[in-house]
C-alpha positions as CSV (number, residue, x, y, z in Angstrom):
1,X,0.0,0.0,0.0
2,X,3.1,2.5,1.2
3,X,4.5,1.7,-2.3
4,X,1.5,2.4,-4.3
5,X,1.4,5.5,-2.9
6,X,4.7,6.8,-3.7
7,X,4.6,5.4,-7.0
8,X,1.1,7.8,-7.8
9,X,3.1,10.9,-6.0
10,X,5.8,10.4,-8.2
11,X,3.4,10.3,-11.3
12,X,1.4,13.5,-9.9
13,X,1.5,16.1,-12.2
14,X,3.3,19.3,-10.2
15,X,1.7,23.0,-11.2
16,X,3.7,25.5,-12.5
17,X,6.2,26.7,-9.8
18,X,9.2,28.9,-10.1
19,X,13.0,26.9,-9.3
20,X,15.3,29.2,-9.0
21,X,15.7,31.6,-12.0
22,X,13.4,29.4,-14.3
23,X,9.5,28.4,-14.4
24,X,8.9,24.7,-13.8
25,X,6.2,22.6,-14.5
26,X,5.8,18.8,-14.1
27,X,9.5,18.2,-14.3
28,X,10.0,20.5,-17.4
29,X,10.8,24.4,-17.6
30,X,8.7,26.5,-19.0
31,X,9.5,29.8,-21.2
32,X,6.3,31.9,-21.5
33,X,5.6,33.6,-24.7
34,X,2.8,35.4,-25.9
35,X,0.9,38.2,-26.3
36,X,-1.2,41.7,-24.6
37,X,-5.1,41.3,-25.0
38,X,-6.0,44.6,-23.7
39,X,-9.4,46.4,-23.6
40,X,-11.0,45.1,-20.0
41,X,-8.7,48.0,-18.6
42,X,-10.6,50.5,-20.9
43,X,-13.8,48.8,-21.7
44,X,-16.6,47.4,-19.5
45,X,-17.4,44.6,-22.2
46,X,-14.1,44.7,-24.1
47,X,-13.3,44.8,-27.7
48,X,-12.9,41.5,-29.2
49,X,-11.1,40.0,-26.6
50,X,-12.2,36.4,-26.7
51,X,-11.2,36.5,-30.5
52,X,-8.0,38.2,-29.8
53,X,-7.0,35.2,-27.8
54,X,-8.2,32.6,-29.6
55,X,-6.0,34.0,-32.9
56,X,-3.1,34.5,-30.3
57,X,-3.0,31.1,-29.3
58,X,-4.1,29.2,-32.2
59,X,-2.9,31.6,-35.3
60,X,0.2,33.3,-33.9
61,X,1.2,30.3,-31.9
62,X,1.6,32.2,-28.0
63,X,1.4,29.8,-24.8
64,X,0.2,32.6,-23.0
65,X,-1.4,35.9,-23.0
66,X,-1.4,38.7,-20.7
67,X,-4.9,40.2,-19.7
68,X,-4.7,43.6,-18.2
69,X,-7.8,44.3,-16.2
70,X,-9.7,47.2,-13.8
71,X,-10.2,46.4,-10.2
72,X,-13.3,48.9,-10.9
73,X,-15.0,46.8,-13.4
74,X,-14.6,43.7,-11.6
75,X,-16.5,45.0,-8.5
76,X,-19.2,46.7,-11.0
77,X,-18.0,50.2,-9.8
78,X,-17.5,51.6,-13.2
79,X,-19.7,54.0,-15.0
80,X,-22.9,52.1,-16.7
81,X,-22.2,48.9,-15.0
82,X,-25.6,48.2,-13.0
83,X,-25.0,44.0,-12.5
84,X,-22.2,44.4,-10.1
85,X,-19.4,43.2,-12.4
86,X,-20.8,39.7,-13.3
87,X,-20.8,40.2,-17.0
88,X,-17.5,41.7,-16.7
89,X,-16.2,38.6,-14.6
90,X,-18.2,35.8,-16.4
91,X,-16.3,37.7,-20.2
92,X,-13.0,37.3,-18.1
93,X,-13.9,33.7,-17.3
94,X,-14.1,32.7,-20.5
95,X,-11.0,33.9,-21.7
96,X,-9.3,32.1,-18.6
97,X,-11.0,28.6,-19.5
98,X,-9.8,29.5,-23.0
99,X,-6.5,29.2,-21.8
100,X,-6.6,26.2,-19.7
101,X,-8.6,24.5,-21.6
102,X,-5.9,24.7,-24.7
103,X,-3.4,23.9,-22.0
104,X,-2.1,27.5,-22.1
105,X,-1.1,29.9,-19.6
106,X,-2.6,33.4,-19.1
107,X,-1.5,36.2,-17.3
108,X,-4.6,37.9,-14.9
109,X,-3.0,41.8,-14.7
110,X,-4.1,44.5,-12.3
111,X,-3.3,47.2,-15.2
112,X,-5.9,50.0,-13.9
113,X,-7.1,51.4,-10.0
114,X,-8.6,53.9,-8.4
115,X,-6.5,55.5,-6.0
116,X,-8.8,54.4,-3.5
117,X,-12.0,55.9,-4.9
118,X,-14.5,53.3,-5.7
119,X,-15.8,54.6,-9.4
120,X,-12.9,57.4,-10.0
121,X,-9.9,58.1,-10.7
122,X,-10.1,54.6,-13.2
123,X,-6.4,54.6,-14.7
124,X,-3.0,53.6,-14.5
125,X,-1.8,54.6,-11.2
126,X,1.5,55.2,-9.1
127,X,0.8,52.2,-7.1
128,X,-1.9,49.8,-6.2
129,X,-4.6,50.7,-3.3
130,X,-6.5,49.1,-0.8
131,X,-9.4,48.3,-3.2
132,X,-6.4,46.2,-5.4
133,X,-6.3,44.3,-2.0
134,X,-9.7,43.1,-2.2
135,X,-9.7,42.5,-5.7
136,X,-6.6,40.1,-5.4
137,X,-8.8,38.3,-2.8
138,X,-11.5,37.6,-4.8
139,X,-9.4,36.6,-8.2
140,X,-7.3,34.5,-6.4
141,X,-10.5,32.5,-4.4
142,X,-11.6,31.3,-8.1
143,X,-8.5,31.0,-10.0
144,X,-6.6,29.1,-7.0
145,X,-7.1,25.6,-8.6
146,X,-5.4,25.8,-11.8
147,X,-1.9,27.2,-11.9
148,X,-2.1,28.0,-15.7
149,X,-3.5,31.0,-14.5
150,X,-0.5,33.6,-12.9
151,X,-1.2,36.8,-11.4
152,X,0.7,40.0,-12.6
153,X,0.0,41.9,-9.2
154,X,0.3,45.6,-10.9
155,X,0.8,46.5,-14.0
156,X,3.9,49.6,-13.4
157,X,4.9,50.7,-10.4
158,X,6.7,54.2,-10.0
159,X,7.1,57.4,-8.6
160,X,8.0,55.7,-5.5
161,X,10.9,54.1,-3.2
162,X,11.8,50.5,-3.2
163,X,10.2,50.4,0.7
164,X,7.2,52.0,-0.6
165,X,7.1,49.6,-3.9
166,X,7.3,46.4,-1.3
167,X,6.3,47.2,1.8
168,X,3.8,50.6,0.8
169,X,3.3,54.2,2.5
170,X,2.0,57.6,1.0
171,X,1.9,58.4,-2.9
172,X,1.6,61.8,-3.5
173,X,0.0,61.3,-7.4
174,X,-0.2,64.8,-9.2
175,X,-3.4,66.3,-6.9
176,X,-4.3,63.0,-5.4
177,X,-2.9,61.4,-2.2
178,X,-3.5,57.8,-1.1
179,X,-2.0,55.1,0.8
180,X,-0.6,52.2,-0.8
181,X,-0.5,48.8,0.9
182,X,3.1,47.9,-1.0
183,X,3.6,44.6,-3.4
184,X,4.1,42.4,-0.8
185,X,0.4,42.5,1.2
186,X,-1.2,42.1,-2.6
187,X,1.0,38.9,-2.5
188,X,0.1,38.1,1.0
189,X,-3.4,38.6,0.2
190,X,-3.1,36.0,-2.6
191,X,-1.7,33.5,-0.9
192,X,-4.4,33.7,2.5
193,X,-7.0,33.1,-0.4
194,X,-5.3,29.9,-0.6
195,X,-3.8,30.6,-4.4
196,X,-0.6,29.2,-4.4
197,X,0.1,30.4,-8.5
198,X,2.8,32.2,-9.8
199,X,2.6,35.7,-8.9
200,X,4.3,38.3,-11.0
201,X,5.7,41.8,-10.2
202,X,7.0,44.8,-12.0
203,X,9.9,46.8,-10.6
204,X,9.7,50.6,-10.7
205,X,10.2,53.0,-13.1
206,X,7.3,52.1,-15.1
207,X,7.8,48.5,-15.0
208,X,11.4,49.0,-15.7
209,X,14.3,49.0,-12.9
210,X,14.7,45.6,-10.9
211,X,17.6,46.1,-9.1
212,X,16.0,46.9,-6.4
213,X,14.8,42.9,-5.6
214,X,18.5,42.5,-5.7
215,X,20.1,41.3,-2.3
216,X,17.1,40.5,-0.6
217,X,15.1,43.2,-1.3
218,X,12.6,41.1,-3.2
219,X,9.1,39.7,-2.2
220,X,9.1,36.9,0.4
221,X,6.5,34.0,-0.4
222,X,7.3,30.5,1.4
223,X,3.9,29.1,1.2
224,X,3.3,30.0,-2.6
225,X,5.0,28.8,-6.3
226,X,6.9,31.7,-6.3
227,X,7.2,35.2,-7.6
228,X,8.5,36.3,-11.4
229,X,9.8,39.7,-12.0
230,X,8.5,42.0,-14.9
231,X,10.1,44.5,-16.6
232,X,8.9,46.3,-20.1
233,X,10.7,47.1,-22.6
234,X,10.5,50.2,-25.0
235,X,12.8,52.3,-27.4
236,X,13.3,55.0,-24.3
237,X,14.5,52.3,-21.7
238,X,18.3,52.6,-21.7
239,X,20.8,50.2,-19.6
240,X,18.6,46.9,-20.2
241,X,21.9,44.6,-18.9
242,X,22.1,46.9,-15.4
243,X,18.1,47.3,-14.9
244,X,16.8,43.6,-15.9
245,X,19.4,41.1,-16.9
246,X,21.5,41.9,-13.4
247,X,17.8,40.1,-11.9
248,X,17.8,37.4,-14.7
249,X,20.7,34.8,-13.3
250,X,18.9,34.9,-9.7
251,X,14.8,35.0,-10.8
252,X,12.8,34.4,-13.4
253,X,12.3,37.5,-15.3
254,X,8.8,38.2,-18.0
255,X,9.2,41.0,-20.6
256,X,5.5,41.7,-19.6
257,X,5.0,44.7,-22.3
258,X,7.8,45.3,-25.0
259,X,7.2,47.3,-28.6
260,X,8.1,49.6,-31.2
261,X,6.7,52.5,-33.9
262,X,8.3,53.5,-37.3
263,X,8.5,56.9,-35.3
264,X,10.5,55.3,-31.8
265,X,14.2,56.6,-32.0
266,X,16.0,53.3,-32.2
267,X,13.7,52.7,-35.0
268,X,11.6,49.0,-36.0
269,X,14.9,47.6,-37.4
270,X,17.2,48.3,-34.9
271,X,15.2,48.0,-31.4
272,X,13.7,44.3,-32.3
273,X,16.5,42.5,-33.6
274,X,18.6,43.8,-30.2
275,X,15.2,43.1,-28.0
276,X,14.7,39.1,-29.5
277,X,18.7,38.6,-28.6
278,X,18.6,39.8,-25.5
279,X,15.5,38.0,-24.6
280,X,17.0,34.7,-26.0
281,X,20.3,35.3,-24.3
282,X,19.0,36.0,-20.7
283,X,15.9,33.3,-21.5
284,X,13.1,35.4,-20.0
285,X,9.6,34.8,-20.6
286,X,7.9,37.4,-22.8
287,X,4.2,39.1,-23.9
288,X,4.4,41.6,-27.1
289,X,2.3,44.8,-26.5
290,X,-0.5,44.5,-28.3
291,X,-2.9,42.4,-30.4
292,X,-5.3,45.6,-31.0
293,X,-5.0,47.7,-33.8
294,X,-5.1,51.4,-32.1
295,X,-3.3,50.4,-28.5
296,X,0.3,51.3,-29.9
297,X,2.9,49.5,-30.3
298,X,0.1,47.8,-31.9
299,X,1.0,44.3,-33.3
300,X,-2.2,44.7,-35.7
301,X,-3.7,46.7,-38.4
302,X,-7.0,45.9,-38.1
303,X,-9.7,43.5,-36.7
304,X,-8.9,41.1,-39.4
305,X,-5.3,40.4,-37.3
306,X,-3.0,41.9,-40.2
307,X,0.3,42.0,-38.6
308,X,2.1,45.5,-38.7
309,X,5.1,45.2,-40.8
310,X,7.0,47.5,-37.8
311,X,6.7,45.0,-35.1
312,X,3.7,42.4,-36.0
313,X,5.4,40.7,-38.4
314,X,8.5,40.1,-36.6
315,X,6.7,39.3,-33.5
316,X,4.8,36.7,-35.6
317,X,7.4,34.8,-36.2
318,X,9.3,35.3,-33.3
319,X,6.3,33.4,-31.8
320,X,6.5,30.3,-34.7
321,X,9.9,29.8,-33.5
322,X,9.2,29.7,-30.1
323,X,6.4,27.1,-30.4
324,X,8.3,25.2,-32.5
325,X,11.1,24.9,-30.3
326,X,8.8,24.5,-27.2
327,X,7.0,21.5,-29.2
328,X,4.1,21.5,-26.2
């Protein structure tokens, strides 16, 4: 009997966990590639999302797409939401049990708050609030069971300290003041829901700068599969080695948001070619902004999914080659 049951833990599939700089899962790393859905930041019922994803998986060949989201519209606080936020959850839902059910990976991310206004100040803020507390709670209670789904705590941090970033204080935002509760209670939060799935968190400056997880100044999570770092990537980012591939040999690391226009200064032709080696080189995990045709760096043209020549075309087949190699 003692035997059998060793013999089915050793054949028990593990969930995606993080071993030291890599993503693990069953035995097997795991490099994430994919794609930005957005529009459930800006839009109560989105725009094409479920489609987006579908193409992005099955057409363009991602394991995983990043869903930026508002802690607003989830509770129904937004302006002409009357239901509470169920549509706006059950659309979500859908495009999670896309995922899983295609054995993919998405990315649920905390992209807009409110400064602690219920109903205002709906944007991209300095720092999460005490409402992106209670939304963590609630996403994490019914996405706990499947660890496809990660959690990209918020979307990019800045403006503030590295205390403030992990362990939160004051923001003084333009005219509006709130506390922030710091990356590490979102985190907490997460994990008392009982969701033990990778959690993912941005460094300051926009998203940019991780050196400041460096010598134990990162998150702390012994009861959960472990944290990834995110850092994006865009023409005006200078020092990519000293900002995010100093983190890379100790953590995992995600290129959460990365793109450029004809009109960025490095151009198209010089920024993506530099951006796919030093992804490859480091081997971080990576999401292109953006499969919508107007969100720029847009990857598309249009709702028919033509891929911009700029940076849609060469994320296109930066993708093939991915999936070809990761032969899942």
């Amino acid at each position: 009997m003692f035997a059998s049951v060793l013999a089915l833990l050793a054949i028990r599939p593990t969930p995606l966990h993080v071993l030291g700089n890599q993503l693990v899962e069953d035995g097997r790393p795991v490099t994430l590639f994919g794609v930005n859905v957005p529009s459930f930041e800006w839009s109560n019922e989105g725009e094409f999302v479920f489609r987006s994803s579908r193409i992005a998986f099955e057409d363009w060949k991602a394991n995983c797409i990043r869903l930026p989201l508002s802690q607003d519209r989830w509770f129904g606080k937004a302006d002409k939401q009357k239901d509470k936020g169920e549509g706006y959850q059950q659309a979500v839902n859908e495009i999670v049990n896309l995922a899983i059910n295609r054995n993919r990976y998405i990315i649920l991310d905390l992209h807009w708050s409110d400064a602690n206004d219920w109903g205002k100040n709906l944007g991209q803020h300095d720092m999460p609030d005490e409402h992106s507390v209670q939304f963590w709670k609630e996403v994490a209670s019914r996405y706990k069971r499947d660890s496809h789904v990660l959690f990209g705590l918020y979307n990019e941090p800045h403006d503030v300290s590295w205390s403030v970033w992990k362990d939160g204080g004051d923001v003084q935002e333009k005219d509006l003041h709130y506390r922030t509760p710091g990356i590490q209670a979102l985190l907490d939060a997460i994990r008392k829901a009982g969701a033990n799935n990778v959690c993912i968190a941005g460094g300051l400056d926009w998203a940019y700068d991780l050196t400041g997880v460096l010598n134990g100044g990162g998150l702390s999570d012994p009861k959960g599969n472990g944290v990834v770092y995110d850092a994006h990537i865009y023409p005006w980012k200078r020092d990519w080695e000293g900002k995010v591939g100093v983190a890379s040999s100790a953590y995992p690391v995600l290129i959460g948001e990365a793109g450029c226009l004809p009109k960025d200064i490095p151009g198209p032709g010089e920024f993506v070619p530099k951006l796919f080696d030093f992804i490859r080189s480091h081997k971080l995990n990576w999401t292109a902004w953006c499969l919508h045709p107007t969100a720029t760096p847009n990857l598309i043209s249009d709702w028919v999914y033509t891929p911009t020549p700029f940076w849609g075309v060469p994320v296109k087949q930066e993708l093939a080659k991915a999936a070809d190699q990761d032969g899942k």
